[in-house]
C-alpha positions as CSV (number, residue, x, y, z in Angstrom):
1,X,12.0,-18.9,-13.3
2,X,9.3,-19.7,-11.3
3,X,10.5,-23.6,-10.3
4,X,10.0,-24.9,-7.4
5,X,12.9,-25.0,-4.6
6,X,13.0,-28.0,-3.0
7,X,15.4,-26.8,-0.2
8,X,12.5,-24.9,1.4
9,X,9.3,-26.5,1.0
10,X,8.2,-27.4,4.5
11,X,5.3,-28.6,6.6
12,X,6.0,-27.1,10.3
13,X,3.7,-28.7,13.3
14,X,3.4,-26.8,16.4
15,X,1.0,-29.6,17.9
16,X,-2.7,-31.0,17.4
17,X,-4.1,-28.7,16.2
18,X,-4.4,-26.2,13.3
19,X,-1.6,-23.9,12.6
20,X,-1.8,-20.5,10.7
21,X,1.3,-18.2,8.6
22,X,0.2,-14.7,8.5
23,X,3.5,-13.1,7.8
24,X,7.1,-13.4,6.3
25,X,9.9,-11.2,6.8
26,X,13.5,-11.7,5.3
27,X,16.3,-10.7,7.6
28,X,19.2,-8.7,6.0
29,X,21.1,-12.1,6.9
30,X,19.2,-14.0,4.5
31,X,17.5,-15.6,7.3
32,X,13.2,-16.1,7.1
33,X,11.0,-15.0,9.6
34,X,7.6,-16.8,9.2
35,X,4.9,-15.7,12.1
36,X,1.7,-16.6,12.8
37,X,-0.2,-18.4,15.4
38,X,-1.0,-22.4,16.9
39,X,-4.0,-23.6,18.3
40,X,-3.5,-26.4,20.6
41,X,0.3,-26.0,20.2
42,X,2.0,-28.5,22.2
43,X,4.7,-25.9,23.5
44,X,2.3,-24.0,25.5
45,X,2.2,-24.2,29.2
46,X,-2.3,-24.5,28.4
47,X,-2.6,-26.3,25.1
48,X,-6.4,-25.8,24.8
49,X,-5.3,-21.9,24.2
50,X,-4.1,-20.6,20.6
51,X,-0.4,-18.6,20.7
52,X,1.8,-16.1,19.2
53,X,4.2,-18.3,17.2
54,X,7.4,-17.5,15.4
55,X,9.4,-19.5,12.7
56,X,12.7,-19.0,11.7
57,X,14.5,-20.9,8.3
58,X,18.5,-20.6,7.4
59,X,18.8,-19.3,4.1
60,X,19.9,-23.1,3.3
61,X,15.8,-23.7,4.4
62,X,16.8,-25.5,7.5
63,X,15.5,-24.4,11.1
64,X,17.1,-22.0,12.8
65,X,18.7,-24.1,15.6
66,X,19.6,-20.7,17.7
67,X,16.4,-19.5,17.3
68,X,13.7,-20.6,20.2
69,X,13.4,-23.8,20.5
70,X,14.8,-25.7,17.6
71,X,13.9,-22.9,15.1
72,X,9.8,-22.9,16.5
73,X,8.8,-19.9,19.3
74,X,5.2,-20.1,20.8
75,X,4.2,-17.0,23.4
76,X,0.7,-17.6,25.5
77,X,-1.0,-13.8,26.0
78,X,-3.9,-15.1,27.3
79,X,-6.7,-17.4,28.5
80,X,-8.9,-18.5,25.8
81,X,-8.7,-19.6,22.1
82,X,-9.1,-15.6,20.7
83,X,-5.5,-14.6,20.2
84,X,-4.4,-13.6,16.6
85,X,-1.0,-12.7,15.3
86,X,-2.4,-10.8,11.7
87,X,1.3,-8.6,11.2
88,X,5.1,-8.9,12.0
89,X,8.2,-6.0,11.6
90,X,11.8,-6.4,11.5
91,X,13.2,-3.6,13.9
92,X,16.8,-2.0,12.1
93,X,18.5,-4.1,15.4
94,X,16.9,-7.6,14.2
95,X,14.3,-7.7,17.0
96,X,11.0,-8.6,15.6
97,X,7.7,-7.4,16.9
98,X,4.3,-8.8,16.3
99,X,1.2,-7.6,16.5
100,X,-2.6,-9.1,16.6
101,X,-5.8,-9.6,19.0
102,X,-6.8,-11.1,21.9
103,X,-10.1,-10.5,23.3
104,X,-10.8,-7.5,21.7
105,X,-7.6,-5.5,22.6
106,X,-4.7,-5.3,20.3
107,X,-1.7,-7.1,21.6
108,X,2.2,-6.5,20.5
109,X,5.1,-8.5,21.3
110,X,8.7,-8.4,20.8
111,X,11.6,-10.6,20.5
112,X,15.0,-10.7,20.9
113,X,17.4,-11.7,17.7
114,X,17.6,-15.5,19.3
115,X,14.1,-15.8,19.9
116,X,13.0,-14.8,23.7
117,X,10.8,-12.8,24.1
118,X,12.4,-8.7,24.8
119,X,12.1,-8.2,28.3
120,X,12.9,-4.0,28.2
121,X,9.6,-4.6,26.0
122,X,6.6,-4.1,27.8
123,X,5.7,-6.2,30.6
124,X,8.3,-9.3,30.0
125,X,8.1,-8.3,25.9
126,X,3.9,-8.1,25.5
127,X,1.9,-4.7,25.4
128,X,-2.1,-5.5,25.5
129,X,-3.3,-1.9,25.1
130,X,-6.3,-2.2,26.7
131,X,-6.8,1.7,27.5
132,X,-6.1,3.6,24.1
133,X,-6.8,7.4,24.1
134,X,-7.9,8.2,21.2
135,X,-7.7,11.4,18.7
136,X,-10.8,11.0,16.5
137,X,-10.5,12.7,12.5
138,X,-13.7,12.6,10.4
139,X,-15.7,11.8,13.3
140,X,-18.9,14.2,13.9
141,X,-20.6,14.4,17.7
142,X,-20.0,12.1,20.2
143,X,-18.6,8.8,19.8
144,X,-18.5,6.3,22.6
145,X,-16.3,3.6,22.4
146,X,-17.2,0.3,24.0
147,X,-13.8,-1.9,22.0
148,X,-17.0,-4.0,20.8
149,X,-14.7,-4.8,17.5
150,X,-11.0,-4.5,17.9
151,X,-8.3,-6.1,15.0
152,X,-5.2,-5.3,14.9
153,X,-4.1,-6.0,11.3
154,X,-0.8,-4.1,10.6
155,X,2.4,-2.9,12.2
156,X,5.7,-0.9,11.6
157,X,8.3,0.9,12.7
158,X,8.7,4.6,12.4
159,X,12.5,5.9,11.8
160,X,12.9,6.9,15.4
161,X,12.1,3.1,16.5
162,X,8.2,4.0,17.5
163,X,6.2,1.3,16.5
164,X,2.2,1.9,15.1
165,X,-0.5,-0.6,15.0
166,X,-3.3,0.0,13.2
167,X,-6.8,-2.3,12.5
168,X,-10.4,-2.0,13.1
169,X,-11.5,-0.1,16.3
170,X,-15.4,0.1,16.8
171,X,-16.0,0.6,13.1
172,X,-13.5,3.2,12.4
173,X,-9.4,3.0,11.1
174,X,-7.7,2.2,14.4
175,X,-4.0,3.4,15.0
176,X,-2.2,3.1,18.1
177,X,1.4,4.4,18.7
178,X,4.1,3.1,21.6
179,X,7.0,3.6,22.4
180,X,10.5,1.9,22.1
181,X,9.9,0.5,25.0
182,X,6.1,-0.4,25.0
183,X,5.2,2.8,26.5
184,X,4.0,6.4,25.5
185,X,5.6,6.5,21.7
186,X,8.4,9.9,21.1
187,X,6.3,11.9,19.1
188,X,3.2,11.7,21.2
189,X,1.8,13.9,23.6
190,X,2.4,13.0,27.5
191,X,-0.4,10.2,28.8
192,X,-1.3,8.9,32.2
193,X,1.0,5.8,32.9
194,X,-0.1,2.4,31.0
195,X,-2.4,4.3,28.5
196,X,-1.1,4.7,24.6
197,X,-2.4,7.7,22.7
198,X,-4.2,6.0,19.7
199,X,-6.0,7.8,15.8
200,X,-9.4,6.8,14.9
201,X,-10.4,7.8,11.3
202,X,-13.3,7.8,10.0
203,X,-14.8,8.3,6.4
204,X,-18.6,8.5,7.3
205,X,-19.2,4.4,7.4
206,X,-18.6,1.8,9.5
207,X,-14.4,0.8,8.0
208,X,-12.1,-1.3,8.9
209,X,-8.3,-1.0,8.1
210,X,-6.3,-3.8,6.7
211,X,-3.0,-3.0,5.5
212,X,-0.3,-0.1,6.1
213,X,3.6,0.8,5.0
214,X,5.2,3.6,6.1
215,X,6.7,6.0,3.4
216,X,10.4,7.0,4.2
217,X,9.1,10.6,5.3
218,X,7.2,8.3,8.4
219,X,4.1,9.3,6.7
220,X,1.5,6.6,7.1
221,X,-0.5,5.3,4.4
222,X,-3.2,3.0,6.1
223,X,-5.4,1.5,3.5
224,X,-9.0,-0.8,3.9
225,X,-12.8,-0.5,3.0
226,X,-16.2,-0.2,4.8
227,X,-17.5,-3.3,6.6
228,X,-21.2,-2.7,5.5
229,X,-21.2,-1.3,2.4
230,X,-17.8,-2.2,0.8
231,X,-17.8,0.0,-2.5
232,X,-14.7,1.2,-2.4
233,X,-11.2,1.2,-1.0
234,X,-10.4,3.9,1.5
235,X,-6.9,5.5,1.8
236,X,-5.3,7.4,5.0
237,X,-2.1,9.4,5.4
238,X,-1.4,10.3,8.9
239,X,1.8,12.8,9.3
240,X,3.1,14.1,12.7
241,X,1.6,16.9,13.9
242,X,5.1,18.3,14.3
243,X,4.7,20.9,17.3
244,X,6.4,20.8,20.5
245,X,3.4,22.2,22.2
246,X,0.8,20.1,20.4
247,X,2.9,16.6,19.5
248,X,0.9,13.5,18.0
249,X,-0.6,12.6,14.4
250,X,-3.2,13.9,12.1
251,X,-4.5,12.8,8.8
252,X,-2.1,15.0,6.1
253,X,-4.2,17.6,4.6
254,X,-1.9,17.5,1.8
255,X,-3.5,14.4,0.4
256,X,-6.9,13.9,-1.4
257,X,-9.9,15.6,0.8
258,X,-8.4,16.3,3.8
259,X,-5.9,13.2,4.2
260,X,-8.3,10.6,2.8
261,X,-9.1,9.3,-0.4
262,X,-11.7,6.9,-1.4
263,X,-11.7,5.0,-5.0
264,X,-14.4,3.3,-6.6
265,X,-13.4,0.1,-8.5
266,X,-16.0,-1.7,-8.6
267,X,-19.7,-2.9,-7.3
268,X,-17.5,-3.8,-3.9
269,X,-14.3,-3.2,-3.7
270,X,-12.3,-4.7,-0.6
271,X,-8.5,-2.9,0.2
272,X,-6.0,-5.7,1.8
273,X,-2.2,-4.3,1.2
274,X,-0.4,-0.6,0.4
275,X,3.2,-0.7,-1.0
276,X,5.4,2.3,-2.7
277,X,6.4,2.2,-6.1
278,X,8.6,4.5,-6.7
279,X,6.9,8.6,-5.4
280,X,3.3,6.0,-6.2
281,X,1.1,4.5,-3.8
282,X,-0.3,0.8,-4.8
283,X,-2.9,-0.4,-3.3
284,X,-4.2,-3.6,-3.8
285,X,-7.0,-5.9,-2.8
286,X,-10.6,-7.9,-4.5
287,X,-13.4,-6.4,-6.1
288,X,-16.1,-7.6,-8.2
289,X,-20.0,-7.6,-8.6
290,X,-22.0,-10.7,-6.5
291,X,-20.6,-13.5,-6.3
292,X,-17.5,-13.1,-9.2
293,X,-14.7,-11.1,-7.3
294,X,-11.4,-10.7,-9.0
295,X,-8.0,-9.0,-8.2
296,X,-7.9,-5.3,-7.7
297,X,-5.0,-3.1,-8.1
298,X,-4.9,0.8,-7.9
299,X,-2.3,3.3,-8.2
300,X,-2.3,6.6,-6.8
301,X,0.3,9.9,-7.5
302,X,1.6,10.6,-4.1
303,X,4.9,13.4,-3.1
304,X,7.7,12.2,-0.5
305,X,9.1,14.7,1.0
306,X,12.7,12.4,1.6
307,X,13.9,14.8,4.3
308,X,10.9,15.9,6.6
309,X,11.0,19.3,8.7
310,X,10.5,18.8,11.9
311,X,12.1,14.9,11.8
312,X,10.5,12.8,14.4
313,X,12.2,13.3,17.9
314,X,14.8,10.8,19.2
315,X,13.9,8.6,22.0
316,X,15.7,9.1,25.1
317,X,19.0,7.1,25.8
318,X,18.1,4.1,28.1
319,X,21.9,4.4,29.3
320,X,22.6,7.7,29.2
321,X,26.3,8.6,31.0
322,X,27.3,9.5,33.9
């Protein structure tokens, strides 16, 4: 009915200084992930630098006791005060990954179900892609990339455990695939050691990307809007390329022009989140004229094909016997 619930209605201090929720996640337990990041957080080792930071509430609102350190995780990935946690994903094992920025390069990390970070994740659970190799879509001539503006907004996890980050990557839609283990994702082609293969899209203006879901076919709707002249929301789907001899990710012909859509709402029209509803696609975000900006929602027709040909490949057994 809309009343508050006093059982969980908290104020949660990781130190001095100011403290920021990007992201909640409900576990199939009932338990709430909260993530985020600290600035000046007194559990970091440097507490002039800004972390990675995880909260996690019993369904009775209470910390998690067995989770980090009394219900609070804090992870430094670097010097300075840059590093931003903007998305979080619940893996189908209860690990939770994170992903955000840190001087310009996307960073992901993942934890265990108790808190610590995943050490088969990685280099001891964090993945700073700092070499992507990108796939460019929409893109005429030559495009240098100098990671001048990099933002990682989003994450998820594709059915075969491959996880995708996407964002803003020198002015374009910024994807990046890896692995299960941190590395080169499944359904990607092979890549020198350390580098990630990685989609730029681009619809003809400077764009960044802001949210994403993943339909149940692992196509990827990633939606956001142009950074310089935001007047109206752009749409992606990416689909797997689907060939043995040429694996990776496209943009779907199949939808709009060429697997991008844009839609005018208003004077300027800014895209923040994409959910299903249904076979739909809803996309939702702010648009207005001047100064008097107002809640946006579009819906778009959209076809899910529930049992994909090819399906994506497995990855291969960590373990496998003897």
């Amino acid at each position: 009915n809309g009343d508050k619930d006093p059982s969980l209605m908290k104020f949660v201090d990781f130190g001095i200084g100011d403290d920021f929720a990007e992201q909640v996640l409900i576990q199939p337990d009932g338990k709430i992930v909260v993530a985020g990041f600290a600035d000046n957080a007194t559990l970091l080792v440097d507490p002039d630098r800004v972390g990675f930071a995880l909260l996690r509430f019993n369904p009775d609102g209470k910390l998690d006791q067995g989770f980090g350190t009394q219900g609070k995780v804090l992870t430094e990935v670097g010097d300075g005060s840059s590093a931003r946690v903007r998305s979080a994903a619940l893996q189908p094992d209860g690990k939770i990954v994170l992903a955000g920025t840190h001087k310009s390069t996307f960073v992901v990390a993942r934890y265990n179900t108790d808190g610590s970070l995943d050490d088969s994740f990685g280099t001891n659970g964090l993945v700073r892609v700092e070499d992507p190799v990108f796939e460019q879509f929409g893109i005429t001539g030559t495009e240098a990339l100098d990671n001048s503006v990099v933002a990682a907004k989003a994450v998820g996890i594709l059915s075969n455990g491959d996880i995708v980050v996407s964002g803003a990557v020198d002015g374009d839609f910024g994807l990046v695939f890896l692995g299960t283990n941190g590395g080169n994702c499944t359904s990607c082609p092979l890549m020198s050691p350390g580098t990630h293969y990685s989609l730029l899209v681009d619809f003809g203006v400077a764009e960044a990307a802001y949210g994403m879901t993943i339909q149940p076919d692992n196509k990827i709707l990633v939606v956001g809007n142009s950074t310089t002249d935001p007047d109206s929301f752009k749409i992606a789907r990416i689909k797997a390329k689907g060939s043995v001899f040429f694996p990776g990710f496209e943009l779907d012909p199949a939808f709009g022009d060429g697997g991008q859509v844009t839609v005018d709402v208003a004077n300027l029209d800014f895209a923040r989140a994409v959910a299903l509803a249904g076979d739909n696609i809803v996309v939702a975000g702010y648009s207005g004229n001047g100064h008097d900006r107002d809640f946006s929602v579009v819906q778009l027709e959209n076809d899910i094909d529930v049992s994909p040909d090819p399906p994506l490949p497995e990855p291969p057994d960590p373990d496998p016997p003897m």
